[in-house]
C-alpha atoms as an extended CHARMM CRD file, in Angstrom:
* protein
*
       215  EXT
         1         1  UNK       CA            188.2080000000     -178.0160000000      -19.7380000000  PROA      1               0.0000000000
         2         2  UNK       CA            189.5290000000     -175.1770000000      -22.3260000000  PROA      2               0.0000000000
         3         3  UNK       CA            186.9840000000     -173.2660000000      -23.6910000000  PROA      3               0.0000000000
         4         4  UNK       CA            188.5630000000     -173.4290000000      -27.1190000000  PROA      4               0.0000000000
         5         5  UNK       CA            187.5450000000     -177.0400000000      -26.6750000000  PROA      5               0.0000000000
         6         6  UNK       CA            183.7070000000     -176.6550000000      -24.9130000000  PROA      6               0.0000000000
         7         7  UNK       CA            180.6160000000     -176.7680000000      -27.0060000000  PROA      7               0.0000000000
         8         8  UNK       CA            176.9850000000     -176.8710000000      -26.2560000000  PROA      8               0.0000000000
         9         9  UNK       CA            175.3240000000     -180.5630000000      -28.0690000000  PROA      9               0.0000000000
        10        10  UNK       CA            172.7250000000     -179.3540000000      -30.1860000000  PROA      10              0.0000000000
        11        11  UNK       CA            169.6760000000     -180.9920000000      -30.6170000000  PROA      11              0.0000000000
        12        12  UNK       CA            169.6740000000     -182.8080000000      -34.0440000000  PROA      12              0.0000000000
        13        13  UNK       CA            165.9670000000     -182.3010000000      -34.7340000000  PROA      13              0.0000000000
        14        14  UNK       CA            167.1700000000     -178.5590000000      -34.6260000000  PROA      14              0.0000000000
        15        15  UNK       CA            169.5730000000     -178.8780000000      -36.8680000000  PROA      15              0.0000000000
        16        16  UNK       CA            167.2090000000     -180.4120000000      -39.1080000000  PROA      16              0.0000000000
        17        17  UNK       CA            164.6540000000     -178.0080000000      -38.9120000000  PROA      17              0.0000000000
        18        18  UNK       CA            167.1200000000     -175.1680000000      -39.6940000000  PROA      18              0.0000000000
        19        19  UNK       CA            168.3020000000     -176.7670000000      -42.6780000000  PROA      19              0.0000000000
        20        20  UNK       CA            164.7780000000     -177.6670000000      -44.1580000000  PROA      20              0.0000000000
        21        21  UNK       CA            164.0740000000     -173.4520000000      -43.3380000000  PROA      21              0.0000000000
        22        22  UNK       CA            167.2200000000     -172.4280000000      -45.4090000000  PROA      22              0.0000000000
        23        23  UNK       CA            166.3460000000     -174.9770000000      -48.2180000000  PROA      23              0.0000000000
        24        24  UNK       CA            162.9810000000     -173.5830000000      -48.2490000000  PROA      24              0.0000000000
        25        25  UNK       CA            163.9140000000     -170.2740000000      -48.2520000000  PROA      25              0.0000000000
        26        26  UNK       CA            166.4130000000     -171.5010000000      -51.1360000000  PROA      26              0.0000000000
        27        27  UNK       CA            163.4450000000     -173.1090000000      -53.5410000000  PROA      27              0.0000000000
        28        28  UNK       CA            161.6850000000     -170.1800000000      -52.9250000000  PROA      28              0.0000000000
        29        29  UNK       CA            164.0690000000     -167.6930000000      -53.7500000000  PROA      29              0.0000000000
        30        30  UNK       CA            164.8680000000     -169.5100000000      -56.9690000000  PROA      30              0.0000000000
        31        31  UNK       CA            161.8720000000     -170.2340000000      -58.1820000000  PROA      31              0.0000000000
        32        32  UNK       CA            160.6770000000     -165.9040000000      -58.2710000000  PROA      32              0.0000000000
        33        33  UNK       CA            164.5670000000     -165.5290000000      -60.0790000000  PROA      33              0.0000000000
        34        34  UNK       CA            163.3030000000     -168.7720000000      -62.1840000000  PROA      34              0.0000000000
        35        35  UNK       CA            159.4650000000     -166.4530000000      -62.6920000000  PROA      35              0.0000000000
        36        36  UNK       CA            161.2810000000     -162.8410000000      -62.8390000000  PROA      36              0.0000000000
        37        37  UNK       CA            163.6310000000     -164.0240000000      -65.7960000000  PROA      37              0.0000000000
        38        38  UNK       CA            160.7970000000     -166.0520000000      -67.8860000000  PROA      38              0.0000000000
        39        39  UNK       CA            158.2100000000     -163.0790000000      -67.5670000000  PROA      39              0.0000000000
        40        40  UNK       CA            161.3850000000     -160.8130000000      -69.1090000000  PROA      40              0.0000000000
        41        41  UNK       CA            161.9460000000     -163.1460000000      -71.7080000000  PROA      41              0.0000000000
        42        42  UNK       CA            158.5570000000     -163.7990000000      -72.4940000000  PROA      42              0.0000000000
        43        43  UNK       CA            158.2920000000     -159.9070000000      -72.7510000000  PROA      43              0.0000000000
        44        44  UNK       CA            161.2030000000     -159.5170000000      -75.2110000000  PROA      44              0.0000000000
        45        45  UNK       CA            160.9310000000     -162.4630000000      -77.1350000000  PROA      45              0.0000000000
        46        46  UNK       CA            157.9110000000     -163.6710000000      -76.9600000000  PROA      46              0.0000000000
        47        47  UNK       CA            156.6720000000     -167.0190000000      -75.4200000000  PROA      47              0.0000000000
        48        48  UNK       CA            157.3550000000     -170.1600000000      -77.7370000000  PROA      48              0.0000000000
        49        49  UNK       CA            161.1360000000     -168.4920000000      -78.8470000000  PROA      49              0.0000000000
        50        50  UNK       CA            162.2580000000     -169.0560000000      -75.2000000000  PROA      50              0.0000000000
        51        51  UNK       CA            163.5600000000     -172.0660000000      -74.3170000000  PROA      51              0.0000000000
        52        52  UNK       CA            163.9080000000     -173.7070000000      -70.5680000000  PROA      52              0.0000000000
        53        53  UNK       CA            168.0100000000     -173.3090000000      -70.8790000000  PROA      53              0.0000000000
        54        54  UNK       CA            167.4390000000     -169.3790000000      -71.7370000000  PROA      54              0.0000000000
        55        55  UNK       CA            165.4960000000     -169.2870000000      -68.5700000000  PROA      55              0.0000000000
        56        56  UNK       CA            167.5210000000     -171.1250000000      -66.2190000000  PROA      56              0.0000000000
        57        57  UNK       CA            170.8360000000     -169.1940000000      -67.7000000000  PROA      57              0.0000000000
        58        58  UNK       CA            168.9560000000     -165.7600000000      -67.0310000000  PROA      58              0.0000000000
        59        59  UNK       CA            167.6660000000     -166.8210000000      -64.0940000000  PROA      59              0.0000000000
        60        60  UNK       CA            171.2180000000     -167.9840000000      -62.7020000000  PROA      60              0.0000000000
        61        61  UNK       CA            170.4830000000     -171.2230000000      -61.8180000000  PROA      61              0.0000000000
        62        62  UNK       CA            171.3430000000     -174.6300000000      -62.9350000000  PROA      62              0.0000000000
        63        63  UNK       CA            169.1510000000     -176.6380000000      -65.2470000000  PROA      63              0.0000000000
        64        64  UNK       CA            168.6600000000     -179.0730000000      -62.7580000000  PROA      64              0.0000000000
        65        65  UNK       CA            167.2220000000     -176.8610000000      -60.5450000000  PROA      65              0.0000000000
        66        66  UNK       CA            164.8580000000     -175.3740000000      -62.6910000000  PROA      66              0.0000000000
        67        67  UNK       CA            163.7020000000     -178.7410000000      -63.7260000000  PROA      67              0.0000000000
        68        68  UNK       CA            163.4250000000     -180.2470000000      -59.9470000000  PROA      68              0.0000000000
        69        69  UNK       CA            161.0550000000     -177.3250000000      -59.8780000000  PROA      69              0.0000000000
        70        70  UNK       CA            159.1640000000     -177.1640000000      -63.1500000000  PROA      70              0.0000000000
        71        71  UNK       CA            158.8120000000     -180.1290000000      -65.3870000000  PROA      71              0.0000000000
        72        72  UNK       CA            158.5580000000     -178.3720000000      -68.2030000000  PROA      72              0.0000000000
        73        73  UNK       CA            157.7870000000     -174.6290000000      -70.1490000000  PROA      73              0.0000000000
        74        74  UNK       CA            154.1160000000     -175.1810000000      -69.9570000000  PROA      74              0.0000000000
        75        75  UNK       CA            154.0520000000     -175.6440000000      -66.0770000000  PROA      75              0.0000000000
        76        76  UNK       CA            156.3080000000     -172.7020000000      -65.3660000000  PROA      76              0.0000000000
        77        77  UNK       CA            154.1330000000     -171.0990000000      -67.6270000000  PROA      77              0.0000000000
        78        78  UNK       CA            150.6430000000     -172.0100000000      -65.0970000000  PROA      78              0.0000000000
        79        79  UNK       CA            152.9610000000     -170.5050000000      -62.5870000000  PROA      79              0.0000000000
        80        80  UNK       CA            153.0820000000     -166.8850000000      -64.1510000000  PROA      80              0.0000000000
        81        81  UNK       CA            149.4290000000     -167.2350000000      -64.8610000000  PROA      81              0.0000000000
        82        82  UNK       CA            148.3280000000     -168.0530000000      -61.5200000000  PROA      82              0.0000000000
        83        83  UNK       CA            147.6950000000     -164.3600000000      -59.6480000000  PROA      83              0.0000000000
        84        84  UNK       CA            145.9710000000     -164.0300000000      -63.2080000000  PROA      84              0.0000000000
        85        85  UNK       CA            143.8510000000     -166.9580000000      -63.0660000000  PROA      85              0.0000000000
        86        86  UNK       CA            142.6600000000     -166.2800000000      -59.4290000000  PROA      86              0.0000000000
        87        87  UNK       CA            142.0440000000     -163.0360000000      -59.9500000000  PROA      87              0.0000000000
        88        88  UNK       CA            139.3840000000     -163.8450000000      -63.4060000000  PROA      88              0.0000000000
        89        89  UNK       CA            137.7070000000     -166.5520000000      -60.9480000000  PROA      89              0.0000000000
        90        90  UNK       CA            137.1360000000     -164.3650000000      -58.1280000000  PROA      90              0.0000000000
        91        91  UNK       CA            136.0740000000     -161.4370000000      -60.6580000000  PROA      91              0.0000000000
        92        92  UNK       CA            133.2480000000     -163.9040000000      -62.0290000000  PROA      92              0.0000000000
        93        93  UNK       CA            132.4960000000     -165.4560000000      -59.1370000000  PROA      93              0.0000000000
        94        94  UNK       CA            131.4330000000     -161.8040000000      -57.4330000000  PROA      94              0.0000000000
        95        95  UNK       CA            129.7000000000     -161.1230000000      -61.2770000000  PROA      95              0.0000000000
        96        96  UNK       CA            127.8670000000     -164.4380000000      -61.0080000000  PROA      96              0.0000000000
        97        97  UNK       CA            126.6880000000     -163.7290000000      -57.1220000000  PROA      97              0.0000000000
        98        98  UNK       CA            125.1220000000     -160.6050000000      -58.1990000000  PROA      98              0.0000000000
        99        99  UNK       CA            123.7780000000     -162.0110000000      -61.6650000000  PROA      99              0.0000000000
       100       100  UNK       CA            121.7460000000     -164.5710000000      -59.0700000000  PROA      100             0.0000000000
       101       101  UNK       CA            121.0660000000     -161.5980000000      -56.5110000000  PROA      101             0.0000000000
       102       102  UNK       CA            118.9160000000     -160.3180000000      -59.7970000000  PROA      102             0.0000000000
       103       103  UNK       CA            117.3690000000     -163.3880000000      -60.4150000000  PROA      103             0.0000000000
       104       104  UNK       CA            118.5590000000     -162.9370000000      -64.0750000000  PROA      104             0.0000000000
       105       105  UNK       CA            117.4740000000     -166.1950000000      -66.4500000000  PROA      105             0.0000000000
       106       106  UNK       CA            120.6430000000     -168.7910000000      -66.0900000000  PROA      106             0.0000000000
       107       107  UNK       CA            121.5710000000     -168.0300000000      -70.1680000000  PROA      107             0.0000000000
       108       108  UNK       CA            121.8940000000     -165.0070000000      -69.9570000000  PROA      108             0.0000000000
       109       109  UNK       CA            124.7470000000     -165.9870000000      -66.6950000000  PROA      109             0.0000000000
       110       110  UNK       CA            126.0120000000     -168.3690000000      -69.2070000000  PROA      110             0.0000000000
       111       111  UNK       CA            126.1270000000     -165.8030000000      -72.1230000000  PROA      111             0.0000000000
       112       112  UNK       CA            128.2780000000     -163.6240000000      -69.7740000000  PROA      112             0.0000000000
       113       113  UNK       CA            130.3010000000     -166.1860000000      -68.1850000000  PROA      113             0.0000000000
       114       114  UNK       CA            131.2150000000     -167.4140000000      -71.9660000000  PROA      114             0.0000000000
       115       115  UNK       CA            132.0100000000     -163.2830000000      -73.0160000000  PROA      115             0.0000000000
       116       116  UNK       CA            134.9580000000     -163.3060000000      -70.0430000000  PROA      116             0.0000000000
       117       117  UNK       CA            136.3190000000     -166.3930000000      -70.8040000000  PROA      117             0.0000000000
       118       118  UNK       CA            136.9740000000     -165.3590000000      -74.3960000000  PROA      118             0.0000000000
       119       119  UNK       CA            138.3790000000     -161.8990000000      -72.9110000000  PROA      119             0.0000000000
       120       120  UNK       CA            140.4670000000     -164.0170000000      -70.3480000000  PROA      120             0.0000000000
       121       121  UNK       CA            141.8690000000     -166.3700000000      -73.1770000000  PROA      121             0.0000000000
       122       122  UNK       CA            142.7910000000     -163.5900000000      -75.5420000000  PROA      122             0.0000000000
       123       123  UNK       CA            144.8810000000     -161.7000000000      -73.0200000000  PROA      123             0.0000000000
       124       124  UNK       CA            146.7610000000     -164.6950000000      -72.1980000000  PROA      124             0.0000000000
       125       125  UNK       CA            146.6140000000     -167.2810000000      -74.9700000000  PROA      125             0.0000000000
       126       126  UNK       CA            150.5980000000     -167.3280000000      -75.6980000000  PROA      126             0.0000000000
       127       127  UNK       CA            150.6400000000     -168.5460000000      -71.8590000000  PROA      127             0.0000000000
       128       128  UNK       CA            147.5530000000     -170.9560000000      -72.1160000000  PROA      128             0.0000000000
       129       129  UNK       CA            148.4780000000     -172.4880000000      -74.9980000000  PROA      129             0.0000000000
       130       130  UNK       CA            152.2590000000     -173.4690000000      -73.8410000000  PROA      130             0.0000000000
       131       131  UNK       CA            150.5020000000     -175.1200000000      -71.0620000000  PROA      131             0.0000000000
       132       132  UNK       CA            148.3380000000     -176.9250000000      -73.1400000000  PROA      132             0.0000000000
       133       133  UNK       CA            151.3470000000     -178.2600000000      -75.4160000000  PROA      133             0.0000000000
       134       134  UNK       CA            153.6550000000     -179.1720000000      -72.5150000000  PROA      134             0.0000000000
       135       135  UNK       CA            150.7780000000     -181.1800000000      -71.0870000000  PROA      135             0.0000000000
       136       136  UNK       CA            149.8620000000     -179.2320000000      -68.3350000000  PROA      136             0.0000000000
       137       137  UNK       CA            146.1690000000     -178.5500000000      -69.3810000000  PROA      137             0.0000000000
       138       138  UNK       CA            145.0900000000     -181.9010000000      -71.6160000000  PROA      138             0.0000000000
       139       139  UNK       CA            143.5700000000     -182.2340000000      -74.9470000000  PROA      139             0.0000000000
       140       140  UNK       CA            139.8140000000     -180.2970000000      -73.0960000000  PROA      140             0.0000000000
       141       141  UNK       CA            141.8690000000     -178.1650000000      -70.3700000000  PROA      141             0.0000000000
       142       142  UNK       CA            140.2910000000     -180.2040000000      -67.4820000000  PROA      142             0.0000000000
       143       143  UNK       CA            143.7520000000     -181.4330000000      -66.1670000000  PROA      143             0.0000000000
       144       144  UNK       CA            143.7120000000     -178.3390000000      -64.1010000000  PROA      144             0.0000000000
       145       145  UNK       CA            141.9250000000     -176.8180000000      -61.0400000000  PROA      145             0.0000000000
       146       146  UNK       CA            140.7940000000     -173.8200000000      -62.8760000000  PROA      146             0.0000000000
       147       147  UNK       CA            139.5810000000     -175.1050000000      -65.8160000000  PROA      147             0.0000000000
       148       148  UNK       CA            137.7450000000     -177.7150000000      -64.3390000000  PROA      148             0.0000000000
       149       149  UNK       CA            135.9580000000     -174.7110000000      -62.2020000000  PROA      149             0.0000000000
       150       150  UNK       CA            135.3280000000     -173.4460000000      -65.6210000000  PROA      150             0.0000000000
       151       151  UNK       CA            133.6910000000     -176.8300000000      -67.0230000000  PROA      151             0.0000000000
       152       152  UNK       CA            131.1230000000     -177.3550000000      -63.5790000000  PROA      152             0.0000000000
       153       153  UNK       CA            130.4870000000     -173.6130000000      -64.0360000000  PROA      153             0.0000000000
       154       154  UNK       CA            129.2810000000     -173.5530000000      -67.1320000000  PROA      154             0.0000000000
       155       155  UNK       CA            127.5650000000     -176.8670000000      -66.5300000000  PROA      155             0.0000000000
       156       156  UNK       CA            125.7850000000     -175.7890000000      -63.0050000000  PROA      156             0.0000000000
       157       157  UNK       CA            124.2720000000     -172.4770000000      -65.2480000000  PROA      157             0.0000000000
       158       158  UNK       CA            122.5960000000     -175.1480000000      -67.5030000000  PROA      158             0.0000000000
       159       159  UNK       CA            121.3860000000     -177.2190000000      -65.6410000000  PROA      159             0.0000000000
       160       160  UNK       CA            119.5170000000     -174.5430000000      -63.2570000000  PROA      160             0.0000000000
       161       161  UNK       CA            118.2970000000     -173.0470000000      -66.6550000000  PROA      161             0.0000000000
       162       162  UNK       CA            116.9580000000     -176.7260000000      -67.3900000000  PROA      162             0.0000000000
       163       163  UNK       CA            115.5290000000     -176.9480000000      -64.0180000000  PROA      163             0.0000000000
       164       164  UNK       CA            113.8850000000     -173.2730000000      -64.5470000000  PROA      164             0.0000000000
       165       165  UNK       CA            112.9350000000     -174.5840000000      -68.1360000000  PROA      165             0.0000000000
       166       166  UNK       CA            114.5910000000     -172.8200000000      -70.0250000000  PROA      166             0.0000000000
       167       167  UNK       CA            115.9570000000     -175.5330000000      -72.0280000000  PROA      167             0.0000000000
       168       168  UNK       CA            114.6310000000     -179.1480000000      -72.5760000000  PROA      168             0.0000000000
       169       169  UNK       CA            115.3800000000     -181.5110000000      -69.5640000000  PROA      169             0.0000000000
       170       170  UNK       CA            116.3180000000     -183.6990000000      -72.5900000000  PROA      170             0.0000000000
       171       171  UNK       CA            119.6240000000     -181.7840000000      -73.5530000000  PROA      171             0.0000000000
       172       172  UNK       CA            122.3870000000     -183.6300000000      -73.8720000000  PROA      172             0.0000000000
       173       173  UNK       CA            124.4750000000     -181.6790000000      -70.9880000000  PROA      173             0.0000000000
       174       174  UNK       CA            127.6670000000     -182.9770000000      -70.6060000000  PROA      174             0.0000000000
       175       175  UNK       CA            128.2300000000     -182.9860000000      -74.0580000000  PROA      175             0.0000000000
       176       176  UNK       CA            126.6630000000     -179.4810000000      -74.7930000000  PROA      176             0.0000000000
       177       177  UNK       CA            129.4100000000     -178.0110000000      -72.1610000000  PROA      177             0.0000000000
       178       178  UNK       CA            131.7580000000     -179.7950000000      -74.1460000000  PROA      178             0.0000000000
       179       179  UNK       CA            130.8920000000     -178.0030000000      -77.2730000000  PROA      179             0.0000000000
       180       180  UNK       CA            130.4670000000     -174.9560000000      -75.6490000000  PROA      180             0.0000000000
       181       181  UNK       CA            133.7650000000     -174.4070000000      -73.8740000000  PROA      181             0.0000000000
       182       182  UNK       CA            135.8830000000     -176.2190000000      -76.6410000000  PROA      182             0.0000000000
       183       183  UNK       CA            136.1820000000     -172.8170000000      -79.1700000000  PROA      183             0.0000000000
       184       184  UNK       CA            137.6130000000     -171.6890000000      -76.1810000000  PROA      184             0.0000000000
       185       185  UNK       CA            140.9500000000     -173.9930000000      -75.0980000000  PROA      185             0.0000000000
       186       186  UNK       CA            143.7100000000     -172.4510000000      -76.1210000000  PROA      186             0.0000000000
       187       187  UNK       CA            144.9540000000     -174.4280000000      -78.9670000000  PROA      187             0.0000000000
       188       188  UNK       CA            141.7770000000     -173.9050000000      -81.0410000000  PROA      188             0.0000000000
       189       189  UNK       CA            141.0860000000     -170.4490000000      -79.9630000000  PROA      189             0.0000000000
       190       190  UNK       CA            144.1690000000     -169.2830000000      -81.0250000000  PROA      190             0.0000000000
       191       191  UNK       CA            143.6390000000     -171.0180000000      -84.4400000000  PROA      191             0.0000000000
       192       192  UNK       CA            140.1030000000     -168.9970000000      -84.8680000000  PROA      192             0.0000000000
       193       193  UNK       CA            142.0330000000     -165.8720000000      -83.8910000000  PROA      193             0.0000000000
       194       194  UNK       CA            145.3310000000     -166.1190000000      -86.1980000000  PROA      194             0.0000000000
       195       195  UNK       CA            144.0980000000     -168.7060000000      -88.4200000000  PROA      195             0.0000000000
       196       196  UNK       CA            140.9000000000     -168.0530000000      -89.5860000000  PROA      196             0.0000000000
       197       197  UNK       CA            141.0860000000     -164.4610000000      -88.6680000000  PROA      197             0.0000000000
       198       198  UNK       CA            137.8360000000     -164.2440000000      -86.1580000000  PROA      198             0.0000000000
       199       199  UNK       CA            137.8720000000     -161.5300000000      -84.0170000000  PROA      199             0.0000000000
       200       200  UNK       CA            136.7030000000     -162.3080000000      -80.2170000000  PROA      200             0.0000000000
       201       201  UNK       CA            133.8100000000     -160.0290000000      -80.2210000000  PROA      201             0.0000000000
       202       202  UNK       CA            132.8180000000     -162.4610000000      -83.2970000000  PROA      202             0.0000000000
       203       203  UNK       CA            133.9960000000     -165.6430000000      -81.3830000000  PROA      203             0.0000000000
       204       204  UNK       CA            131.4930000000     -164.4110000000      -78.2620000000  PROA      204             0.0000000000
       205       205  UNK       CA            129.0100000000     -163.2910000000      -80.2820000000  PROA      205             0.0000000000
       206       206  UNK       CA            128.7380000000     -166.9170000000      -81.5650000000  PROA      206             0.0000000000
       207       207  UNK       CA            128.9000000000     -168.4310000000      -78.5550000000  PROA      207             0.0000000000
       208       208  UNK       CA            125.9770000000     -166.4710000000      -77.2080000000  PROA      208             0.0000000000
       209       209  UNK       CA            124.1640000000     -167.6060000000      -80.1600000000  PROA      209             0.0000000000
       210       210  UNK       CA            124.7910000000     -171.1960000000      -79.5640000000  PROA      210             0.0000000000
       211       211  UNK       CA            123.4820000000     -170.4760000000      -75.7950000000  PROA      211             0.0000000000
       212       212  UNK       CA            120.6560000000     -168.7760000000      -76.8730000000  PROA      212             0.0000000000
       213       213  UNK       CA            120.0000000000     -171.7580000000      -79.5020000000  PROA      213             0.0000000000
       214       214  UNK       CA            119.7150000000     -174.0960000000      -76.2270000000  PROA      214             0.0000000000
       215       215  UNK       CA            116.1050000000     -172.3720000000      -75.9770000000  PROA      215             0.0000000000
């Protein structure tokens, strides 16, 4: 037999296997060119001028693509908040741990708790708020992982302040939380801060009263 004309058979789940690897290693490599060109955007132009075309024209790929791997602005906008988001929830988690460690009264957890997630939202509103008008969050936030961590948070810190008694047993909890964490979803927060003019020590300030009202 001439060698020209000799081949080894391959084994076709192989050949599978390398192609799912290279299409992989494809979708991953266009979606940080997809991340890379929206944070630069983002940076220059500012969030809501940017469209999905801009991004997928800077980023070099087709708009299919960039569609097959974000729906729309508001969940490519999730995606650049995500090391973000992690981080803030790790960073209260460890604050929370050693809030318990001092046996501190569950309010004043909540009152601090509250504080952050006012700091968190102001740093990245323009973010939060695409997500929350592409769909991505919901009318309360609580579409998403992290902001339903944020909801049973703030709702396990009441109820062990009811169990302590610090508050009435009779408090209308799932509604309270409601109240509570609303000021903070991105749509309305950003309408206290540009709107009305409130500044987010005054916005945190007035949540901590509310809290404190819960007495």
């Amino acid at each position: 037999m001439d060698d020209e004309h000799f081949s080894i058979p391959l084994n076709a789940d192989a050949l599978q296997m390398g192609d799912e690897r290279h299409e992989r290693r494809d979708a991953a490599e266009n979606r940080e060119r997809v991340l890379a060109a929206a944070r630069q955007l983002f940076a220059e132009r500012g969030v809501a001028a940017v469209h999905m075309a801009d991004i997928a024209e800077a980023a070099g790929v087709g708009k299919g693509t960039l569609y097959r791997r974000f729906a729309n602005k508001g969940e490519l906008c999730l995606a650049l908040l995500h090391d973000q988001l992690v981080e803030h929830q790790d960073a209260m988690l460890r604050r929370l741990q050693e809030m318990g460690a001092q046996n501190l009264p569950y309010l004043e957890r909540t009152k601090v708790f509250l504080v952050e997630v006012v700091a968190f939202t102001e740093r990245h509103v323009p973010l939060l708020y695409e997500a929350q008008q592409g769909g991505q969050i919901g009318g309360l936030e609580e579409d998403v992982p992290f902001f339903v961590w944020q909801h049973m948070t703030v709702q396990g810190l009441l109820r062990g302040a009811m169990n302590r008694g610090e508050i009435s047993a009779d408090l209308d909890l799932p509604l309270v939380v409601d109240l509570l964490l609303a000021p903070i979803t991105a749509s309305y927060f950003r309408y206290l801060r540009h709107q009305r003019g409130f500044s987010i020590e005054r916005i945190g300030d007035a949540l901590c009263d509310m809290v404190e009202r819960l007495r």
